[in-house]
Backbone as CSV, one residue per row, in Angstrom:
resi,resn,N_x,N_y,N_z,CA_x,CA_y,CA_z,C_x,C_y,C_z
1,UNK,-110.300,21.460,50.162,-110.702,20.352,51.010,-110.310,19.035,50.347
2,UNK,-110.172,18.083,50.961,-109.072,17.275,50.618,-110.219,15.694,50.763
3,UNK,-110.479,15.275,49.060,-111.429,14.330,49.339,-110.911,12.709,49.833
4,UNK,-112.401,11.956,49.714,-111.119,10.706,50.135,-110.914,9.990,48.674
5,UNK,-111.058,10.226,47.910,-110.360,10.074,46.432,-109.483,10.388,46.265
6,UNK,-108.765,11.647,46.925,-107.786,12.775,46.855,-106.759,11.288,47.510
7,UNK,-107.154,10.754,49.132,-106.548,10.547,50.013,-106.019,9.369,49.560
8,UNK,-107.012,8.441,48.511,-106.820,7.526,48.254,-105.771,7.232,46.823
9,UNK,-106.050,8.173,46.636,-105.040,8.176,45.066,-103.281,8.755,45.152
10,UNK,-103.289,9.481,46.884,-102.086,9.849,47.332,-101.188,8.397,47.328
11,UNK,-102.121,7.822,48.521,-101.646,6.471,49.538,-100.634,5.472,48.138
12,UNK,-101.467,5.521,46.866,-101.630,4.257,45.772,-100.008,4.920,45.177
13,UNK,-100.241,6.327,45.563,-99.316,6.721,44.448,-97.986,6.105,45.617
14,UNK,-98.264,6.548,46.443,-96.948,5.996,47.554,-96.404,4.638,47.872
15,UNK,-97.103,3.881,47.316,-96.993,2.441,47.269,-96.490,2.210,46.348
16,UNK,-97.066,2.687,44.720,-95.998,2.462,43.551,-94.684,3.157,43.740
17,UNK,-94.509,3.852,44.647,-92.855,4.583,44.831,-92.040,3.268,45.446
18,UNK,-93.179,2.685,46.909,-92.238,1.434,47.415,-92.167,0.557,46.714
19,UNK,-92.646,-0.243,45.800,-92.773,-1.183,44.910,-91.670,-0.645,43.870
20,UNK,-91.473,0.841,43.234,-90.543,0.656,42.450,-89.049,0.175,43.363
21,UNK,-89.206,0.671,44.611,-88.098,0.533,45.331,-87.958,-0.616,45.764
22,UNK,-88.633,-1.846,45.798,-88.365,-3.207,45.953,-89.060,-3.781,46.954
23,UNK,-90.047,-2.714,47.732,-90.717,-3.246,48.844,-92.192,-3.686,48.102
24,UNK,-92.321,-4.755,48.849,-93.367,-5.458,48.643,-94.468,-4.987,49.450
25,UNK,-95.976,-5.275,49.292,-96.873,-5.072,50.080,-97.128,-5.457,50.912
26,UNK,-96.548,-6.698,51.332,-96.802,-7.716,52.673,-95.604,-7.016,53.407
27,UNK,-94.674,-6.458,52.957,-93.318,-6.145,53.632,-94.239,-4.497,54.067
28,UNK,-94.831,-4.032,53.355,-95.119,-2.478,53.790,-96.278,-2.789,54.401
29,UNK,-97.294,-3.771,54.429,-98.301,-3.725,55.967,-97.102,-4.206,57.264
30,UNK,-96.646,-5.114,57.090,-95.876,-5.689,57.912,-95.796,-4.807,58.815
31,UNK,-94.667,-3.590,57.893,-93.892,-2.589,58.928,-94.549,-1.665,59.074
32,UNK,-95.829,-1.087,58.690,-96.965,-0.113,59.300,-97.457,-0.575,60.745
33,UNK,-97.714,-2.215,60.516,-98.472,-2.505,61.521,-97.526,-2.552,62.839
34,UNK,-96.071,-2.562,62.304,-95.104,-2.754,63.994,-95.123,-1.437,64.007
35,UNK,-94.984,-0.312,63.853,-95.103,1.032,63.493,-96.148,1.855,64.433
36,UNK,-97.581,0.764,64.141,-98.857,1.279,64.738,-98.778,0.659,66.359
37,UNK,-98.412,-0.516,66.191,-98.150,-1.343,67.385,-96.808,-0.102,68.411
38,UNK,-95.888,0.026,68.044,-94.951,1.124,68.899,-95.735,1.933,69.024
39,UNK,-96.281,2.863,67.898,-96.911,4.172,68.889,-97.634,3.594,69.787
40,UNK,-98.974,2.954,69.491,-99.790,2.562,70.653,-99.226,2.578,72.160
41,UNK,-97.992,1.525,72.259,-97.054,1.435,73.161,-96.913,2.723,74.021
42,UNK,-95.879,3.647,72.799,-95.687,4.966,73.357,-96.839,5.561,74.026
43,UNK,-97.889,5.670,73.106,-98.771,6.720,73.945,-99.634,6.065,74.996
44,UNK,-99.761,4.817,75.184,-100.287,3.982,76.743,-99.159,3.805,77.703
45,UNK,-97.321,4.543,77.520,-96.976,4.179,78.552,-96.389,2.805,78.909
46,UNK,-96.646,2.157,78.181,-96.053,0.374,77.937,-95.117,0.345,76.955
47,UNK,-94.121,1.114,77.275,-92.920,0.823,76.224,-91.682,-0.123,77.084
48,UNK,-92.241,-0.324,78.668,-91.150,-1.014,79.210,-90.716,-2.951,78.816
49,UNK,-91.928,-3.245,78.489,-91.476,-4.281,77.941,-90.679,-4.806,76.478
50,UNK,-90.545,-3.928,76.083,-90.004,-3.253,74.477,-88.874,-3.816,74.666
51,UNK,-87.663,-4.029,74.026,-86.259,-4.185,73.929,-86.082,-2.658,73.816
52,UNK,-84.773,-2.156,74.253,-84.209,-1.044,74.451,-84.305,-0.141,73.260
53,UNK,-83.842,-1.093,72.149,-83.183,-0.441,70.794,-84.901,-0.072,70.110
54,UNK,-85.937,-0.606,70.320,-87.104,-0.199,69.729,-88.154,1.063,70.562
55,UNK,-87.437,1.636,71.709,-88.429,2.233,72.498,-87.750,3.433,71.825
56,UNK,-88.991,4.636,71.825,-89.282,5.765,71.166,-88.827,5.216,69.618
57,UNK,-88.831,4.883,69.191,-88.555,5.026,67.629,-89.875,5.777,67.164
58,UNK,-91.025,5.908,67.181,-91.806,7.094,66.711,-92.357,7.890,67.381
């Protein structure tokens, strides 16, 4: 069973991977949050106002 210590010490470790890779933290909420914002989209069906090139991307 998978605690949230477990969950939380995954997430941290995945962030020092983007950070070694040059992404910043404001750059990795940034692009979670357009990320969370598309699915939402997708799964309510409101992807028509989207530009073309961003609909289904997740």
């Amino acid at each position: 069973m998978t605690t949230t210590h477990d969950i939380v010490q995954k997430l941290w470790s995945l962030c020092h991977v983007l950070r070694d890779d040059g992404i910043t933290y404001r750059e990795d909420v940034t692009e979670r949050m357009w990320w969370q914002i598309l699915e939402l989209a997708k799964e309510t069906h409101r992807e028509e106002p989207l530009p073309h090139g961003y609909r289904g991307l997740v």
